[in-house]
N, C-alpha and C positions, 0 to 999 in steps of 0.2 A: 534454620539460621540463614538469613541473608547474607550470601556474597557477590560477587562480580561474580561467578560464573551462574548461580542460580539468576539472577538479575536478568544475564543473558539469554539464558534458556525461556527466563518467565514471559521475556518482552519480545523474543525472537530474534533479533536487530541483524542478524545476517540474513533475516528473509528479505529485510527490504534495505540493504546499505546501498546497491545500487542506487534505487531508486531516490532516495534520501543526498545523496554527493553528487545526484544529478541536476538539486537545486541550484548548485554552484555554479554550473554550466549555463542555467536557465539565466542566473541574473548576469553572468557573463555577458550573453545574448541582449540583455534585454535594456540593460541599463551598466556597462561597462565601468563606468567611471562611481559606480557605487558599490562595488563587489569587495572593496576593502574595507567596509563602513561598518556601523555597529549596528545599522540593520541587516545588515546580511548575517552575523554573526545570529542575532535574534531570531528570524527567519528560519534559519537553518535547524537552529535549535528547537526551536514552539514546533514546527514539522517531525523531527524525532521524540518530541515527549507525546504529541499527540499521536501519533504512529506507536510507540511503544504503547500508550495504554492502549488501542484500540487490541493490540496483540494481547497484552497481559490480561485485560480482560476479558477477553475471548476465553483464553484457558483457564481461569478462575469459573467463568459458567458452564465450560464443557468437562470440568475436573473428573463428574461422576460418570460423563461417559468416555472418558479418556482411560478413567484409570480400568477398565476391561480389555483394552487394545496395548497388548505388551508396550510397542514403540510409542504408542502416546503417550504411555505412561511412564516412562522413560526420562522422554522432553519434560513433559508437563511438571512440574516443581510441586503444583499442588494437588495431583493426582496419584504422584506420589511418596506424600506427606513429606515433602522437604519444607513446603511451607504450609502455612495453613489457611482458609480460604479467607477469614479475616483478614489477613497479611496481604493475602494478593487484593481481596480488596481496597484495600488501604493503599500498597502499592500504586496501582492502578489511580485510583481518583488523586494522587500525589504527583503524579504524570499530568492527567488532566489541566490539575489547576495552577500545573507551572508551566504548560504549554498557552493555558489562556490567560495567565499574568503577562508571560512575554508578548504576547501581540496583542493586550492592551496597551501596551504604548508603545504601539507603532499607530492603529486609527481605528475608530468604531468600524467601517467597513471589517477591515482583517478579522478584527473579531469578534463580529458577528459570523462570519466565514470559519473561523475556529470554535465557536457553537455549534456551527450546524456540523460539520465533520465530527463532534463529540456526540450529537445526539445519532447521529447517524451510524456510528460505530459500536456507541450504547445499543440500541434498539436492534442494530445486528446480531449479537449476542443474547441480549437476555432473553431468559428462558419463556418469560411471558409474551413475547412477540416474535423473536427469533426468525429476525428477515433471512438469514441465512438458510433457514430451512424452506423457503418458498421459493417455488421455480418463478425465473427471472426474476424477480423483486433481488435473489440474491446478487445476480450478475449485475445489476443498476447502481443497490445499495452498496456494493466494495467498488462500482468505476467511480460512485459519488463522493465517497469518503476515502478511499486508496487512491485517487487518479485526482478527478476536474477538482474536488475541493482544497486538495495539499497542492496542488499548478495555482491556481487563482490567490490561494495567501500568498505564496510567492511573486506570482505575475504582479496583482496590484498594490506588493508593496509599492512596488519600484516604477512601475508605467501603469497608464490608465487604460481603461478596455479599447482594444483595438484590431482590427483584422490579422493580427501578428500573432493572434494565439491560436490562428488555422493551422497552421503545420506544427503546433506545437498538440493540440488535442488529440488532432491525425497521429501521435506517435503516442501519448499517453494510454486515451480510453482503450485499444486494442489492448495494449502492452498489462491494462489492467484486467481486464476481461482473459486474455491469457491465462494471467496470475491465476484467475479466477477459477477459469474451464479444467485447469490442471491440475489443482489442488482440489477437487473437487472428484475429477478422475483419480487420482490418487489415496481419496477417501473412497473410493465408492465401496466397496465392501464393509467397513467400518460405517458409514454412513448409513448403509441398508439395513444392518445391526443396529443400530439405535435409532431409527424411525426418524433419519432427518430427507424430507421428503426436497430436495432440491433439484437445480435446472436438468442436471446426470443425471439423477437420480429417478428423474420423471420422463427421460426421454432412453432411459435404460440404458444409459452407458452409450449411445452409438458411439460411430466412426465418426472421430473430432480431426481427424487429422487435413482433412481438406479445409473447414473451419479455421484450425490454428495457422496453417500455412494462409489462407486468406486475410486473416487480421495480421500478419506478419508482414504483408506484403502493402497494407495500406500504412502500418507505418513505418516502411520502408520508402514510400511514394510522400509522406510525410517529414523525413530529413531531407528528400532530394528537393521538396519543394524549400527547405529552412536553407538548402547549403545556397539556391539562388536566391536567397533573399536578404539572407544577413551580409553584411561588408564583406569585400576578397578576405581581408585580415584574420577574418573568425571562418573560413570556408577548411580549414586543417582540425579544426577547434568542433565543426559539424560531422565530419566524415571519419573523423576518431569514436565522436557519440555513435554513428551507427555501427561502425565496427565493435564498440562495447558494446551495444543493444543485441548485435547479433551473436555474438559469444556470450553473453547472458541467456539469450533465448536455447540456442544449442545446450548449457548447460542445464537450466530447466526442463527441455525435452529429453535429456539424456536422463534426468533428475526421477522423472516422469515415466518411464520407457514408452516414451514417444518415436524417439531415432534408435 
């Protein structure tokens, strides 16, 4: 039976609400005088349907090896027959096609960009290709579809390509790749168990911790670059983002037993 809380579990959405409220901030930045518009409302939204299915279907194709790992089996709704894999099916592609209804009208641009983030979060998952199990391909395939391609529907709703989205990439890709290296470290037994041969996986677990603290620190050098760039007005508005960014970070590594 579907509720709000299986919903929650099947889509994730506290794995990425950060990242997702940080849209707000982006068109803040980017285009001020449109942040109360019925594009941004759109925007915001198309980024969480597409983002929840890429999660819900992830665990709809990992269901059979989830449900051997107590704790995934737990989370996982359809791993452990709360739902069934039809349902999450269904689920999933109901996400999809109301995330790329929404940014059909906003512009072809967007959503072609809301394609390729679906194909790309498709094709991470399913079992016949399963970018996620290939070293680097998977680190590429979640900075492409989790980071540069959910930034870019946003960016160009609102402004056209411009050297503006330097210090903004410089804070993304790391901050995905993160996501990446650590949730990855934190399968890796479960992972070695079911033969998903990924980047950890292939390079045996090293010491990530000089790694993580390196992409921390680029996009750390990435809002000092946004705080001189954006108007004085928005400089409290930038040094708030890093202070979130870093207390996100801390709780992911604490998440992680990283720190």
């Amino acid at each position: 039976m579907l509720d709000v809380k299986t919903f929650v579990r099947l889509t994730r959405m506290k794995d990425y609400l950060f990242s997702n409220l940080a849209i707000i901030g982006l068109i803040l930045l980017i285009s001020p005088e449109d942040l109360f518009s019925f594009k941004t409302v759109i925007v915001f939204l198309a980024n969480v349907c597409l983002t929840a299915f890429t999660y819900a279907f992830n665990d709809v194709e990992d269901a059979e090896d989830d449900y051997h790992v107590l704790e995934k089996r737990k989370r996982n709704p359809i791993a452990n027959k709360d739902l069934t894999k039809t349902q999450g099916y269904i689920i999933s592609f109901s996400l999809l096609l109301a995330g790329l209804l929404l940014l059909s009208t906003i512009s072809f641009l967007v959503f072609s960009l809301g394609l390729m983030l679906v194909l790309v979060g498709f094709l991470y998952s399913w079992k016949p290709v399963r970018l996620k199990a290939i070293p680097i391909i998977d680190l590429i395939s979640h900075v492409v579809c989790l980071g540069i391609l959910q930034f870019f529907i946003a960016y160009l709703t609102f402004r056209a390509f411009d050297l503006f989205v330097i210090p903004f990439l410089m804070i993304i890709i790391p901050y995905s790749l993160i996501i990446q290296v650590l949730f990855e470290l934190k399968d890796f037994k479960v992972d070695k168990k079911t033969k998903i041969k990924n980047t950890i996986q292939k390079l045996g677990g090293f010491d990530t911790k000089k790694l993580l603290i390196f992409l921390g620190a680029i996009a750390i050098i990435g809002f000092i670059i946004l705080i001189f760039t954006v108007p004085s007005e928005y400089h409290i508005l930038t040094v708030l983002g890093l202070i979130l960014y870093m207390i996100e970070l801390y709780k992911l590594f604490k998440r992680c037993k990283i720190l």
